[in-house]
C-alpha positions as CSV (number, residue, x, y, z in Angstrom):
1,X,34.0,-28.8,-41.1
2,X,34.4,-25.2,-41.5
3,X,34.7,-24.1,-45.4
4,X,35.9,-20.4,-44.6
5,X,35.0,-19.2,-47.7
6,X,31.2,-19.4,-46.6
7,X,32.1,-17.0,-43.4
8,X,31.0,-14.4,-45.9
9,X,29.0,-13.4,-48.8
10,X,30.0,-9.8,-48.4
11,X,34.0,-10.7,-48.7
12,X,36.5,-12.8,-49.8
13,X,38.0,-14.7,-46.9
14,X,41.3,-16.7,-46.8
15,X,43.9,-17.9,-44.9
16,X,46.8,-15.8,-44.0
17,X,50.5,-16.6,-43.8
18,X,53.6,-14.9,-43.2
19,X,53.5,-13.4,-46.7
20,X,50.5,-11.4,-45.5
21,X,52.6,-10.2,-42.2
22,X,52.9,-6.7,-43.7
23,X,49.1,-6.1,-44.5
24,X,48.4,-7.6,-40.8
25,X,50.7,-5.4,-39.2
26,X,49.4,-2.7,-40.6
27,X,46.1,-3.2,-39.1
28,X,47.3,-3.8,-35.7
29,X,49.4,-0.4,-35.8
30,X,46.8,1.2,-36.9
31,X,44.9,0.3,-33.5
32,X,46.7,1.4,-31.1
33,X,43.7,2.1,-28.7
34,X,44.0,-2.1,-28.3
35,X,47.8,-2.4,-27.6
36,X,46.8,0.1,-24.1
37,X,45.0,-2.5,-22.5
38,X,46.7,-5.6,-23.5
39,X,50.5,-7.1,-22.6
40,X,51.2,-7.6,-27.1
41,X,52.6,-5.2,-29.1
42,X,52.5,-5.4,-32.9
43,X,55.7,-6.4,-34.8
44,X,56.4,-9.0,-37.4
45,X,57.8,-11.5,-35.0
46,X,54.7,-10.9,-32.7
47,X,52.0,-11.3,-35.8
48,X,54.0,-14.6,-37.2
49,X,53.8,-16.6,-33.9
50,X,50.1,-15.7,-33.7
51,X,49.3,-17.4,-36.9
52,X,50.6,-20.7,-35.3
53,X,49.6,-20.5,-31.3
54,X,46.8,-22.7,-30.5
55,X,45.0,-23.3,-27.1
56,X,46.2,-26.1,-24.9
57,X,44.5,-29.7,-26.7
58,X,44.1,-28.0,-29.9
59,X,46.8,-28.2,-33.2
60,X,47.0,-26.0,-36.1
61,X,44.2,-28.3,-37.9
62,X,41.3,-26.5,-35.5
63,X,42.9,-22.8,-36.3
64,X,42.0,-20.5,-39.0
65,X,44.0,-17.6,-39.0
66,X,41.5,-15.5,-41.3
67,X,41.2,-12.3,-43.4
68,X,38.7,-10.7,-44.8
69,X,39.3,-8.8,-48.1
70,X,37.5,-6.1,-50.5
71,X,39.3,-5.7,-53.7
72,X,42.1,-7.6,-52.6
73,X,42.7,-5.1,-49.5
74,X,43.0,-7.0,-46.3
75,X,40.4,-5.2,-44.0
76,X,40.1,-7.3,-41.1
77,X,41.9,-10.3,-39.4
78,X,40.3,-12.7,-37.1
79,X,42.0,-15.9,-35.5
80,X,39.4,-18.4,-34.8
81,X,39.5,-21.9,-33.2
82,X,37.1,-25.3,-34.1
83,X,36.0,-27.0,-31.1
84,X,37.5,-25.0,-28.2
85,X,37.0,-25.1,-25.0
86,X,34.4,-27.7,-26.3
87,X,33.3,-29.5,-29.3
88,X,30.2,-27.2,-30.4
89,X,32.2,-23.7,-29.4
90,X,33.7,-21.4,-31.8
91,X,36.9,-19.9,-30.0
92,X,37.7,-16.2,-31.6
93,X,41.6,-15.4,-30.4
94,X,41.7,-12.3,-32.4
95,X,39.5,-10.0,-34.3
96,X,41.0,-6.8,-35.7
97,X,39.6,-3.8,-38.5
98,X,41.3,-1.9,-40.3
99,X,41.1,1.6,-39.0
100,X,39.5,3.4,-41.6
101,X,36.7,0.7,-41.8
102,X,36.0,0.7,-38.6
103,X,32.3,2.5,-37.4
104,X,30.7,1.8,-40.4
105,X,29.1,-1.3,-39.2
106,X,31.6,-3.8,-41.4
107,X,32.9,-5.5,-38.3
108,X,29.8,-6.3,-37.3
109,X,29.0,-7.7,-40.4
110,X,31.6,-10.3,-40.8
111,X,30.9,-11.6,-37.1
112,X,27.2,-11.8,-38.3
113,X,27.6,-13.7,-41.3
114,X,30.1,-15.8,-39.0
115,X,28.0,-16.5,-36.3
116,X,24.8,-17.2,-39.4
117,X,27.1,-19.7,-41.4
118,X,28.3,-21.4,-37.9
119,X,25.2,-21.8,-36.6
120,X,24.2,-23.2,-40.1
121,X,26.9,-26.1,-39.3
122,X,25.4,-27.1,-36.1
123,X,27.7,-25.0,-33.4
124,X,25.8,-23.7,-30.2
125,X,28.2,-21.1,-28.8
126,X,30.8,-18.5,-30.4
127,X,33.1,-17.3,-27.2
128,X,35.9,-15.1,-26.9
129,X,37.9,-12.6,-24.6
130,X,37.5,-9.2,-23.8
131,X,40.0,-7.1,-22.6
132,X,37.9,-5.3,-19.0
133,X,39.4,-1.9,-19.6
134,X,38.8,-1.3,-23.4
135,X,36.1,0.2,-23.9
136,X,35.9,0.0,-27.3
137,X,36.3,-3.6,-27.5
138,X,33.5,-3.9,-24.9
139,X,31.1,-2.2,-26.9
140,X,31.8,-3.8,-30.0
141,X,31.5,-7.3,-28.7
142,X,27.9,-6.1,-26.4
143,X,26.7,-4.7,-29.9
144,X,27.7,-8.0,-31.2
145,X,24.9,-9.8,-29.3
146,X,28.4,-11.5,-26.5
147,X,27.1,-11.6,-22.9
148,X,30.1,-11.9,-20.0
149,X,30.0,-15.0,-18.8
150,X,32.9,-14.7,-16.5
151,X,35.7,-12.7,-15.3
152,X,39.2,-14.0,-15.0
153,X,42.9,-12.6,-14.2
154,X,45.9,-13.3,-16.6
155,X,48.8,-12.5,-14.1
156,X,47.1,-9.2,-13.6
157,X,45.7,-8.4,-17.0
158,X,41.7,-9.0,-16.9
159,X,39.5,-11.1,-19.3
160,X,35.9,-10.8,-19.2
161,X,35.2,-14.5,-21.1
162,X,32.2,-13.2,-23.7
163,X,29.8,-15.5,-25.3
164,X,27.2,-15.5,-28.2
165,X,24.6,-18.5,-28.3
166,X,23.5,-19.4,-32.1
């Protein structure tokens, strides 16, 4: 079972709820290079329904909605599933910075110490979607070690389906 607050020895990590809807808002307005290439825009309603959507065959006991925080500042969110699409996979919905930490190599430090403490607890495969025409999200998650494993279309909007083995 996944004790989140081993994701990280750098930060604190905990769950998030609608009292943090502010601090996570904030985040995703303050990337608005994400919001071009995707159908979501950031507003409370949006960020509150994202802390309870799951996958199809999944409940809200396989999802940790996440943030990660220095000094009590929320600095990055990530949504992450147990078990999905299989068992040994590690599904990330949603990984956001917050702007002024970004490019200083503190992204890639929590999905280190993530993909470390996972593979610790036995999992294989962390995978995730890219969105094809950001170009800062595909660099992130290439730097990240992910490899395209596919390519699919969501009603016109494509996902490269990324993957990182443990």
């Amino acid at each position: 079972m996944i004790d989140i607050s081993r994701l990280s020895h750098s930060y604190d990590v905990r769950r998030l709820d609608e009292n943090d809807t502010d601090d996570i808002l904030e985040i995703c307005q303050g990337n608005s290079q994400f919001y071009l290439y995707c159908e979501a825009k950031p507003d409370r309603e949006q960020v509150q329904n994202d802390m309870h959507i799951t996958p199809p065959g999944k409940d809200l006991s396989s999802k940790f909605y996440i943030g990660f925080f220095q000094k009590n500042e929320l600095i990055a969110v990530m949504d992450m599933i147990d078990g999905y699409p299989q068992d040994d996979i590690v599904y990330i919905g949603f990984f956001m910075m917050k702007k002024e930490y970004q490019g200083k190599e503190i992204g890639s430090s929590i999905i280190s110490e993530t993909a470390n403490y996972l593979k610790e607890l036995g999992y294989q495969t962390i995978r995730l979607g890219i969105d094809k025409e950001n170009p800062q999200s595909n660099h992130f998650w290439k730097k990240n070690g992910f490899e395209v494993i596919q390519e699919t279309d969501r009603n016109g909007w494509m996902i490269l389906i990324g993957e990182r083995k443990l």
